[in-house]
C-alpha positions as CSV (number, residue, x, y, z in Angstrom):
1,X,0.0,0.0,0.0
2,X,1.1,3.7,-0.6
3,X,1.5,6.4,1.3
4,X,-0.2,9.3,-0.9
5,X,-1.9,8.5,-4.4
6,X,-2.7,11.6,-6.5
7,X,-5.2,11.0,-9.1
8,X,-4.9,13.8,-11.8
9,X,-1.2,15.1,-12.6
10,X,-2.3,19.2,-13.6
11,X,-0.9,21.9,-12.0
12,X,-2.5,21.3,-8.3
13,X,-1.3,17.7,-8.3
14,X,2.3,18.4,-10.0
15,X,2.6,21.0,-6.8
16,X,1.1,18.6,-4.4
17,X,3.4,16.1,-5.6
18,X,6.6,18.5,-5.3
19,X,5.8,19.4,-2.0
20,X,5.2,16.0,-0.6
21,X,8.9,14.7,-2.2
22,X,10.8,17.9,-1.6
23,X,9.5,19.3,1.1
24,X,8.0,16.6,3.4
25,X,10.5,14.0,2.4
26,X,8.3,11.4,1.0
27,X,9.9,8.5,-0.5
28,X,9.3,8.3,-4.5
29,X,8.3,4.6,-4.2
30,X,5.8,5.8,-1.5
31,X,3.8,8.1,-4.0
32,X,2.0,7.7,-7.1
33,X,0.5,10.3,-9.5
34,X,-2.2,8.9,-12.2
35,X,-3.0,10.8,-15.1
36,X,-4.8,9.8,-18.5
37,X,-1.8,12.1,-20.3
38,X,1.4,10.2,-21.0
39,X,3.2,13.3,-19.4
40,X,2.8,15.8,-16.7
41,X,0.9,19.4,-17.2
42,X,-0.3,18.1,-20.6
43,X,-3.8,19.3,-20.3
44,X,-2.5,22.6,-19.3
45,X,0.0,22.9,-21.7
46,X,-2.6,21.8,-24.4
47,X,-5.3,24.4,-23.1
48,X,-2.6,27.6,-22.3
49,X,-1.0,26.8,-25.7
50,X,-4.7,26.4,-27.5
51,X,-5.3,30.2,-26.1
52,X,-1.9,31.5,-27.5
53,X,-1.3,32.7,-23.8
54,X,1.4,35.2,-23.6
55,X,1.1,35.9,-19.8
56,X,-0.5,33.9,-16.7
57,X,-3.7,35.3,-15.5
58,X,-2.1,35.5,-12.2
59,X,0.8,37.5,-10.1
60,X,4.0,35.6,-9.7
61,X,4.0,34.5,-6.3
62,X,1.3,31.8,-7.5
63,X,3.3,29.0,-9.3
64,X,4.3,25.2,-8.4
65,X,7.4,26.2,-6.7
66,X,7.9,25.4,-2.9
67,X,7.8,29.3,-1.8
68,X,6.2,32.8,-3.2
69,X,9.6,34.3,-4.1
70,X,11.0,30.4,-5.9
71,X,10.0,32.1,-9.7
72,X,11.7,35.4,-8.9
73,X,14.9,33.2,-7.9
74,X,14.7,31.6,-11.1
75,X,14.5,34.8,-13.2
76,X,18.0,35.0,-11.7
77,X,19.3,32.0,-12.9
78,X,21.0,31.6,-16.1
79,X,18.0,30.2,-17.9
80,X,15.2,32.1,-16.2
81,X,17.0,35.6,-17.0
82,X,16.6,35.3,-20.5
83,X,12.7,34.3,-20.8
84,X,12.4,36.8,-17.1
85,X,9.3,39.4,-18.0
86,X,6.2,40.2,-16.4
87,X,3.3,42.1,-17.1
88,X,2.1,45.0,-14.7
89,X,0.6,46.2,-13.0
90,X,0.4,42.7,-11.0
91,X,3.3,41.5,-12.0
92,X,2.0,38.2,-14.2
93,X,5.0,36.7,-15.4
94,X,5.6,35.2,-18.7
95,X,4.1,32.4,-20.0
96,X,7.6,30.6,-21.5
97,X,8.9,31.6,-18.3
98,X,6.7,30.2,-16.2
99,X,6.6,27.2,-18.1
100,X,10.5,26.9,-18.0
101,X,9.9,27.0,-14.1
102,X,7.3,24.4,-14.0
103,X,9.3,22.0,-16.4
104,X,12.3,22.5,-14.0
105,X,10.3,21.5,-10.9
106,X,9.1,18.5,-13.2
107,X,12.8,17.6,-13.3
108,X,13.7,18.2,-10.0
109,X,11.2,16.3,-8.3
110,X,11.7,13.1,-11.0
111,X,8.1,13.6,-10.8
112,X,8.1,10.8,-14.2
113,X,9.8,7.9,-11.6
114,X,6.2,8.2,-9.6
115,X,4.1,8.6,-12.6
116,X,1.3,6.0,-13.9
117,X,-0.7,6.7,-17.0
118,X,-4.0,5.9,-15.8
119,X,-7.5,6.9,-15.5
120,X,-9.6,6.6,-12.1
121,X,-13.2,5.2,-12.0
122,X,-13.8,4.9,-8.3
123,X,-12.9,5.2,-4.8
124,X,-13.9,2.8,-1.8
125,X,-12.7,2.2,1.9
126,X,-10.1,-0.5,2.1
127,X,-8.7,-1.7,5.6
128,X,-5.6,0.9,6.7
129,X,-6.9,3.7,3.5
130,X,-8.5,3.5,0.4
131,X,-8.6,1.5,-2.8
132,X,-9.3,4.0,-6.3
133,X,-10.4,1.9,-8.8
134,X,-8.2,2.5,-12.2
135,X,-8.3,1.1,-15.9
136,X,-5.3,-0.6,-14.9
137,X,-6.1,-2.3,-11.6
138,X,-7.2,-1.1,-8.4
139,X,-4.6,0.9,-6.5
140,X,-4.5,1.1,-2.8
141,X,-2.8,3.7,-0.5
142,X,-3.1,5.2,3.1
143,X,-4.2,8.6,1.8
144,X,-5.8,10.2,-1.4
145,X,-5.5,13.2,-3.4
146,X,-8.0,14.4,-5.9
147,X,-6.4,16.7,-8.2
148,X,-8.7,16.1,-10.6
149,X,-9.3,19.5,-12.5
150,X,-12.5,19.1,-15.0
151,X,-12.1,17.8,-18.3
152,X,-15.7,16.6,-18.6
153,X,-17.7,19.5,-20.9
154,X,-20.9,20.6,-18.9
155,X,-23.0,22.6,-21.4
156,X,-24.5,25.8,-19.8
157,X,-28.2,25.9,-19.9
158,X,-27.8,29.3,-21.7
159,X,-26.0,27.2,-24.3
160,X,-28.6,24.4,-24.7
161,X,-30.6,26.9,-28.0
162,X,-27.5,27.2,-29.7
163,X,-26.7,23.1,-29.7
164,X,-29.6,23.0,-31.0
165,X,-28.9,24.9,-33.8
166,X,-25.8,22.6,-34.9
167,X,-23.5,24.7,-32.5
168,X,-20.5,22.3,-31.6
169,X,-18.4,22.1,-28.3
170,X,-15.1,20.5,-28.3
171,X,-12.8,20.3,-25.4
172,X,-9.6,19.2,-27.4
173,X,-9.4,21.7,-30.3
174,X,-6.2,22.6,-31.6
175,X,-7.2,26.2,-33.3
176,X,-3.9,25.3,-36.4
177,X,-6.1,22.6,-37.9
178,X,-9.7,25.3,-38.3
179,X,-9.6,26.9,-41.7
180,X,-9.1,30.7,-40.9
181,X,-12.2,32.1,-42.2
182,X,-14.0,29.5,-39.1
183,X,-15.5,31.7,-36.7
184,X,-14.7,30.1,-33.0
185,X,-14.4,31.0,-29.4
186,X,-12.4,29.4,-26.9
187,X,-13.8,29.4,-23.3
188,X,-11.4,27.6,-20.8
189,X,-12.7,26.0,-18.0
190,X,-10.2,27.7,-15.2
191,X,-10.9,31.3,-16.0
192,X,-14.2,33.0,-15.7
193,X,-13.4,35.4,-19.1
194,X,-13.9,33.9,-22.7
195,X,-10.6,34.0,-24.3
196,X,-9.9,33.8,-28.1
197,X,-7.4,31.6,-30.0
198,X,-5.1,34.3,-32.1
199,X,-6.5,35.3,-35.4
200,X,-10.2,34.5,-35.2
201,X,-13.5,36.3,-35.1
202,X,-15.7,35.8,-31.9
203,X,-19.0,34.2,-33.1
204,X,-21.8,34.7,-31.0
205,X,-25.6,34.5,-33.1
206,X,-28.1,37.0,-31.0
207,X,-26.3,37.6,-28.8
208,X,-25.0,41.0,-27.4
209,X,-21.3,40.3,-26.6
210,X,-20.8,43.1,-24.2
211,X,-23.2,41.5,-21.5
């Protein structure tokens, strides 16, 4: 049995998963991560890279570092100085630098040596923890983290007329393989704004966008 199970490798169980190795000294043959994704952060990467994000939505003290001030200590660094820039008033750092610091936590931690492509379907009560039920085999370990972000699509009610009207909704689009002239927006499930892939026209039949 393991001591800590993390189902869903994102950016809340990539941190987790740090912090529990590097700060709490938990053996790497004592934790597992499960993700569907072969590698870590890949729905993030595929979603930020999707919006053509330039800058993170938030200030730089929120990253998967150990501390608030471990990004600003890697802008110092040979690496972090040349991708270093932020975005004021907030200071919002980079997106290439911020993903050169989470890569480099990635590393650190050998985060792939406790990794397990996988895909959770239940939990239950075992003697001593709990048992999460995965495509692979049940898994058993004294304590359980769900990480799990949302990658199901849950259709607003608002959005229920438009379906109807042959509107589609795709959580995996990749905005290089629509023709240009497609109309699209791109509405990620972590931020409460609608953001646009680069180079397209917001679509929205009937609608007045400004409310």
């Amino acid at each position: 049995m393991l001591d800590w199970l993390i189902v869903g490798g994102g950016i809340h169980g990539v941190h987790i998963a740090h912090s529990l190795l590097r700060r709490c000294g938990v053996a790497r043959d004592r934790l597992c991560v499960i993700d569907p994704h072969a590698d870590p952060l890949a729905r993030w990467n595929h979603c930020t890279e999707n919006v053509g994000m330039r800058y993170l939505r938030s200030p730089s003290v929120h990253h998967l570092g150990l501390d608030s001030e471990e990004l600003t200590r890697f802008g110092r660094t040979p690496h972090g100085r040349v991708l270093e820039r932020y975005s004021p008033p907030y200071d919002r750092p980079a997106y290439d630098f911020f993903q050169a610091h989470a890569r480099q936590v990635v590393t650190e931690s050998k985060l792939v040596d406790c990794w397990q492509q996988d895909s959770a379907s239940g939990l239950r009560r075992v003697p001593g923890g709990w048992g999460v039920q995965c495509a692979q085999g049940e898994i058993q370990a004294r304590r359980v983290v769900l990480a799990l972000g949302r990658t199901a699509l849950r259709i607003p009610d608002w959005a229920a007329v438009l379906q109807a009207q042959g509107r589609r909704w795709i959580t995996s689009l990749r905005p290089a393989s629509v023709a240009p002239t497609c109309p699209i927006g791109n509405m990620p499930w972590c931020w409460a704004a609608a953001s646009l892939p680069g180079r397209r026209r917001w679509h929205w039949p009937n609608a007045n966008p400004a409310r």
